[in-house]
N, C-alpha and C positions, 0 to 999 in steps of 0.2 A: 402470496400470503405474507409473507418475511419481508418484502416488498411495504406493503400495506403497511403493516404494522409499524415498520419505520420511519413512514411516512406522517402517520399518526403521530407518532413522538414528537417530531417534528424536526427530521433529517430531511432535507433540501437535497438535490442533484446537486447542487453548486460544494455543499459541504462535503461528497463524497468525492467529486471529483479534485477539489483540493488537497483531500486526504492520499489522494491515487498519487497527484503530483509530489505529494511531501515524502511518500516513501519513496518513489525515484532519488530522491534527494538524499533520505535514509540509505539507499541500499550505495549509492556513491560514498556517500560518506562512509559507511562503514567497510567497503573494497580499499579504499586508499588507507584508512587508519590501517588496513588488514598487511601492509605492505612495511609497516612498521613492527611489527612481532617478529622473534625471530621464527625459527621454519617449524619450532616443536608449537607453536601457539598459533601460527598461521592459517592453520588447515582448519582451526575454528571459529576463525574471523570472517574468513572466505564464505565455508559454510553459514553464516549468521548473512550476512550479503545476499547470499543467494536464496536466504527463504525470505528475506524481506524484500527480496526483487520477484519473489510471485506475488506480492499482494499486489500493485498495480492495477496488473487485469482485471483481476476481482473487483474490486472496488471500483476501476470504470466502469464496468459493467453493470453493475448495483447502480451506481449513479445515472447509467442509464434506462434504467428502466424505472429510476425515481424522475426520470423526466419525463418518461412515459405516463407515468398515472397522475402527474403536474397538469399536463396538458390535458 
């Protein structure tokens, strides 16, 4: 249903799966800035990394299923 309706908007599989690839990007970027803090600010740069490194899956996953009702 969430699917559909996104679909309707007009999100493409190709836009969601760029979006999956860009937070990989995001979540590098933000591990290595996190390397720069000292050790009292680190622990929530780290954390900030690692919730932008679950959205990938998600978002592939979404992307694939907007290719699914593509085809």
């Amino acid at each position: 249903m969430v699917v559909q309706v996104l679909h309707k908007v007009g999100l493409r599989s190709s836009h969601v799966h760029l979006a999956s690839l860009g937070s990989v990007l995001l979540c590098i970027g933000f591990w290595t800035r996190a390397k720069g803090y000292d050790q009292d600010e680190r622990g929530n740069a780290e954390r900030r990394a690692l919730f932008v490194g679950l959205w990938p899956p998600m978002l592939w996953l979404i992307g694939q299923s907007l290719r699914e009702l593509e085809r």
